[in-house]
C-alpha positions, 0 to 999 in steps of 0.5 A: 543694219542698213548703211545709207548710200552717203555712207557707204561712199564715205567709207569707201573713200577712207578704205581706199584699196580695200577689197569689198570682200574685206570690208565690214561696216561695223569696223570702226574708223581708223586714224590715218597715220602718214608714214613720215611725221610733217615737216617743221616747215609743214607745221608752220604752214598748218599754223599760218592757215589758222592764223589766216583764218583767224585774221579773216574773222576779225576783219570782218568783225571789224577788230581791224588791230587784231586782224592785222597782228593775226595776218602778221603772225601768219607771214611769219610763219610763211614767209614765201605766200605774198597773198598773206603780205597782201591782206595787211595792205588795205588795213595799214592804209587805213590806220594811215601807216603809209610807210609800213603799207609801202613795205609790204607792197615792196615785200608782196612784188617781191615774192610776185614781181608778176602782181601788177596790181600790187605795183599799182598801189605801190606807184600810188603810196610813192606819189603821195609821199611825192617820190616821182622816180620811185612811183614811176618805177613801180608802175613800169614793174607793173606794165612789164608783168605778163598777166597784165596783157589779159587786162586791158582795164588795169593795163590802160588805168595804169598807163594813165597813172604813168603819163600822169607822174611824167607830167608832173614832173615835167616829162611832157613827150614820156607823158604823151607816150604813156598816154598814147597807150592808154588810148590805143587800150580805149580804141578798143572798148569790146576788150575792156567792157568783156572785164566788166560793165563798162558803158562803150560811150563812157570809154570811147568818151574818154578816149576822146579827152584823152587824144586831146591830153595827149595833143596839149602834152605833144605841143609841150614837148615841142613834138608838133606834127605828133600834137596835130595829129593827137588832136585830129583823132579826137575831133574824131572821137568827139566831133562836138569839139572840131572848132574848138580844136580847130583852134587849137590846130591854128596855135600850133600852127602858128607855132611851128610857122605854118602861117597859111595852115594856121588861118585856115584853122582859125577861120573855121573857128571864128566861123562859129563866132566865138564870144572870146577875142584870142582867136581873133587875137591869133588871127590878127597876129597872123596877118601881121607875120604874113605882111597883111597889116592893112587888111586887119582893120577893116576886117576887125571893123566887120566883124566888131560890126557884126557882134555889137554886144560882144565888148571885148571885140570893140575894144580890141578894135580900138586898139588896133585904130591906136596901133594904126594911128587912128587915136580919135576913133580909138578915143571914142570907143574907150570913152563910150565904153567906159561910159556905158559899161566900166571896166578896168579894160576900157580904162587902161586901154584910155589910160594906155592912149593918155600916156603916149601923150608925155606928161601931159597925158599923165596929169590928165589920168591923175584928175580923173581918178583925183574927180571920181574919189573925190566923188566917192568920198562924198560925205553928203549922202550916199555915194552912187553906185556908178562912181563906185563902179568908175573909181574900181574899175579905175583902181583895177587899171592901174593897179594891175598895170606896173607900168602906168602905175609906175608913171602915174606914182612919178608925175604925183611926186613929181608936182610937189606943189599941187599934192595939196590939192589932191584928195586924201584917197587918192594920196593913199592909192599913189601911196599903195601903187608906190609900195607895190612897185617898189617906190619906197620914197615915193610910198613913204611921202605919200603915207606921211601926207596921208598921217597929217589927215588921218582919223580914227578910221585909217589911222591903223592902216597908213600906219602899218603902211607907212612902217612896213615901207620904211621897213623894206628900205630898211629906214631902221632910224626913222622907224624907231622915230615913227614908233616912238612918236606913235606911242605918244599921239596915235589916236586909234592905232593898237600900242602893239603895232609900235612895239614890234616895228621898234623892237625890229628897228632896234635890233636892226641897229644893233640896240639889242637891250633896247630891242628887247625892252620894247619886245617885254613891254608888247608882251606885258600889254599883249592879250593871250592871243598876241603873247606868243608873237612877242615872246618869238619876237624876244627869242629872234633878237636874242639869235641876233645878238648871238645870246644863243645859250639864252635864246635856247633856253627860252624857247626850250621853256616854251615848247615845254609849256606849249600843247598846241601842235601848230605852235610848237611846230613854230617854235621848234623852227625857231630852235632849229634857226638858232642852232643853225645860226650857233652853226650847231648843224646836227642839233638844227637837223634833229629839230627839224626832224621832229618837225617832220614827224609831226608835219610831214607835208611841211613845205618850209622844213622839208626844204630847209632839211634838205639845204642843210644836208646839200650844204654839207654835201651828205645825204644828197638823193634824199635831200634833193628829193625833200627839196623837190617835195617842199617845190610841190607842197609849195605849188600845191599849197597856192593853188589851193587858194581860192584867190589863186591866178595865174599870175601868182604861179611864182616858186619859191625863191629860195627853194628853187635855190636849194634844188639848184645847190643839191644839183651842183653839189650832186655834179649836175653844174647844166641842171644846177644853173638852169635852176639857180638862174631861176631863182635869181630872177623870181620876184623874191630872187635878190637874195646873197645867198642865191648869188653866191651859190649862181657865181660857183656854178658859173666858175665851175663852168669857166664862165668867169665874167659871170660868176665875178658879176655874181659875187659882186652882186652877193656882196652889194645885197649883204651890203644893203641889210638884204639879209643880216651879214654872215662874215664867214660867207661874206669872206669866202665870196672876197676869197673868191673875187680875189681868186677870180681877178688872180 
């Protein structure tokens, strides 16, 4: 019999130590035996392979369930492999466990603190569930693992990741030096592209984005020379930008009071003549802080020359002939400007010429918006487009402008007798500035006058103007006139609009059975899409009354008949505030918690959890980093919206309030007051509550003018129905006073 070569290999390999002289092919096989049966722990490894496998196999068919409780299995039989952890990650994630994806990570860095990898997914789970600190410790873990130095690639994606949670939370000098290191990495694109294909100009491009970051982040910090040269070395990285940086240079410059450097800069910019005016803006104000005032007009003169086109140009040029007194000239420009190209621009900075002018000037801008609306409102033809275009650029001008605003609002009501012979769209614009800039008297007379002359058309509209200022003045009397008399004679506005504003009104004025009479008529007139509006608005005024027990069981009734999630979201917030109003503290947080699990990303619920359990000074950490989230959720949220500005980029007052209580509850009085002055002075900051909490800081700090002050003003908004009177507060804070005087 021949034996094959292959064979003959094999059978040695199993014989081992035999001796050729012993060996005889035709002997079969025998089973290696060990010496010593295999451990427990051996076995359970053995299993943990198999399990492995079979985890693998249904992963790739796809059966991602099965896979995972295969890979599960396999962990537990070997709990020291990370590798067996690390394989559950990706399916967590993608069935959306994130909680269970972060405890693997955690369990994975555990076994392999060296997985720097593992730590970067870790940081990104933190992040999205907005847990800054904890993000940031886990990328810092994964900076400090050895093997993270023969990866450049990781090291620098990680770094950026770090500058970034350091700016989010407003840590802009860690931020800079974390992204500093980044670009140290990018300096050397030969590093990184030897771990994979990575174009040089693709590195040395973002190395260039990324000096200028840093440079923006420097200046943050207040760390100028370390800006200055962050953004000389991406000029030098990218010289397609040394203008625009030059720029930039100058503003820092300016900054740190290097006037002479600053116009340097600046000049090399305007150099390349810029269509926007801030550099020239930055110039002239440059001149002004170097006493070289007389030189700015006739330099503006020049160069407005030079760039005919460039409207903005000459209409910073005639606010600097305004500046130097020379309103004639000024004058001209504004008015052929407005002329030829309209523009809210153009017409405040005439209007801003007209108003220095007293009164007199005032009643000049009333007539000429009084002349274009009425042009607009012609009835005998279609309008032309060029009055439309003056009276929205008009429109735009005031309304943008509070103070001319104000004014133009106090010399119409002033001159009482001539509001007759003003147009009706120019009564209800006086009407909606008054309302924007918190005239309520004024605002409720020009929407009276505009009710004497309403149509089917805008009756709606100056109604629900009309209602929502007597509202915030809190004119709960004259609402429940206006509502009443509505429904008798309103022509074409909705009978619902009336029920609601009464039944608020009512039970503003303690008629709670009356309120609630006006809430059942909406509700028996309403369409199944405004039902539910008016059974919360019945649930509300029972909480007011303190008829808890009956409130309670009414919206108890709802949410068990309600399947849609985004309503039975509302009305658990509702059940929540009415716990919290029974001062039923545990029962308010567990409605709120159920909130939560529905809605994690609730900006409102996690704020309110987190106040609930500050208040009650338990849970401290984890309150302050739910109120830290709903801030973020909060920003985030705004800046979603496509008619978002800048200008709109306000927080929450009343979440800025929580974080300021947690800090102080947490010991933190510097930080707490930081916030709470914050809050006080944000558009919706006249809050009691705000400043009750604002005088314990200032008391807390020996500051015992302020916090007296503080109290006080607490008192006065609970006093003016800011918001409804908590007695026990409200003897708490006259405790306080009376303390304070002692």
């Amino acid at each position: 019999m021949r034996v094959s070569f292959l064979t003959a290999i094999a059978t040695l390999a199993v014989a081992g130590s035999i001796s050729a002289q012993d060996l005889r092919v035709d002997e079969p096989l025998k089973v290696l035996v060990p010496k010593s049966p295999p451990t427990r722990q051996e076995l359970e490894r053995r299993d943990s392979l198999h399990k492995y496998v079979e985890g693998l196999r249904l992963e790739r068919a796809e059966q991602f369930k099965d896979a995972l409780r295969a890979y599960e299995e396999a962990a537990r039989l070997d709990p020291n492999a990370p590798a067996l952890v690390r394989v559950q990650i990706p399916i967590l994630i993608g069935m959306d466990r994130l909680g269970d994806a972060q405890n693997a990570c955690t369990k994975v860095v555990a076994l392999d603190p060296g997985d720097f990898k593992t730590w970067f997914l870790l940081a990104k789970l933190h992040k999205s569930s907005i847990r800054y600190a904890d993000a940031i410790a886990a990328l810092e873990s994964g900076l400090n693992a050895a093997a993270i130095k023969d990866h450049p690639e990781a090291a620098q994606a990680l770094y950026f990741e770090l500058g970034s949670l350091f700016e989010n939370t407003e840590k802009f000098g860690p931020a800079a030096d974390a992204f500093n290191k980044a670009a140290e990495i990018l300096e050397h694109p030969d590093l990184i592209m030897a771990k994979g294909n990575f174009p040089r100009a693709m590195i040395l491009a973002r190395a260039a984005d990324t000096y200028e970051k840093i440079g923006q982040l420097y200046n943050k910090a207040k760390r100028h020379d370390d800006a200055i040269a962050a953004f000389v070395k991406a000029q030098k990285h990218s010289p397609e930008r040394t203008a625009p940086l030059d720029y930039v240079i100058a503003q820092i410059c300016v900054e740190q009071g290097s006037l002479k450097r600053a116009l340097t800069h600046v000049d090399a910019y305007l150099h390349t003549r810029p269509l926007s005016v801030d550099p020239y803006e930055t110039k002239i104000d440059i001149l002004r802080r170097l006493k070289q005032n007389a030189d700015i007009v006739p330099w503006i003169e020049t160069a407005a020359a030079r760039e005919g086109h460039n409207n903005a140009l000459q209409l910073l040029l005639a606010r600097e002939y305004a500046v130097a007194k020379q309103e004639k000239k000024a004058e001209a420009i504004y008015k052929r400007l407005a002329e030829d190209s309209p523009s809210a621009d153009a017409y405040r900075g005439l209007f801003h010429l007209y108003k220095g002018e007293g009164a007199a000037g005032m009643t000049r801008i009333l007539g000429m918006l009084d002349k274009v609306m009425d042009k607009a409102a012609n009835n005998d033809g279609p309008v032309p487009l060029g009055t439309v275009v003056h009276a929205k650029a008009m429109i735009s001008a005031l309304r943008d402008d509070a103070e001319l605003a104000t004014k133009l609002v106090e010399i119409a009501f002033k001159q009482k007798a001539d509001q007759k012979e003003l147009k009706f769209d120019t009564v209800y614009f006086l009407a909606i500035l008054a309302d924007r800039q918190r005239k309520t008297e004024e605002a409720e007379r020009f929407y009276r006058q505009c009710l004497k002359s309403a149509t089917p058309g805008n009756e709606a509209l100056i109604y629900t103007g009309l209602l929502r200022v007597l509202g915030k003045a809190r004119k709960h009397e004259t609402i429940v006139e206006i509502c009443t008399q509505g429904l008798k004679t309103a022509q074409a506005t909705n009978s619902l609009l009336f029920y609601n504003d009464i039944a608020r009104a009512l039970a503003g004025l303690h008629r709670y059975d009356e309120a609630l009479k006006h809430a059942d008529r909406g509700d028996a007139q309403a369409g199944d899409d405004n039902k539910l509006v008016f059974k919360l608005l019945r649930i509300r005024i029972l909480a007011m009354a303190e008829r808890f027990d009956n409130a309670e069981t009414e919206c108890k009734a709802l949410i068990k008949g309600n399947e849609k999630p985004s309503e039975v979201i509302e009305l658990r917030y509702l059940l929540s505030n009415i716990y919290s109003s029974a001062k039923h503290s545990a029962k308010s947080e567990e409605q709120l918690q159920m909130i939560l699990k529905m809605d994690p990303h609730n900006a409102t619920v996690n704020n309110d959890l987190g106040y609930s359990w500050a208040d009650q000074g338990k849970n401290l950490q984890s309150a302050e980093e739910m109120i830290r989230r709903a801030i973020e959720l909060d920003r985030l949220q705004r800046r979603r919206n496509p008619n978002f500005s800048s200008a709109d980029d306000k927080d929450n007052a009343a979440y800025v309030d929580s974080l300021g209580w947690v800090l102080y509850r947490r010991g933190q009085i510097a930080e707490a007051r930081k916030e709470l002055e914050r809050a006080a002075a944000l558009d919706d900051g006249e809050d009691p509550v705000i400043y009750d909490h604002l005088g314990d800081v200032y008391q807390r700090l020996q500051m015992r003018p302020e916090a007296s002050r503080a109290w006080q003003r607490a008192l006065a908004l609970y006093n003016n129905g800011i918001r409804k009177k908590d007695d026990e507060r409200v003897r708490d804070i006259q405790r306080k006073l009376e303390q304070v005087k002692q």
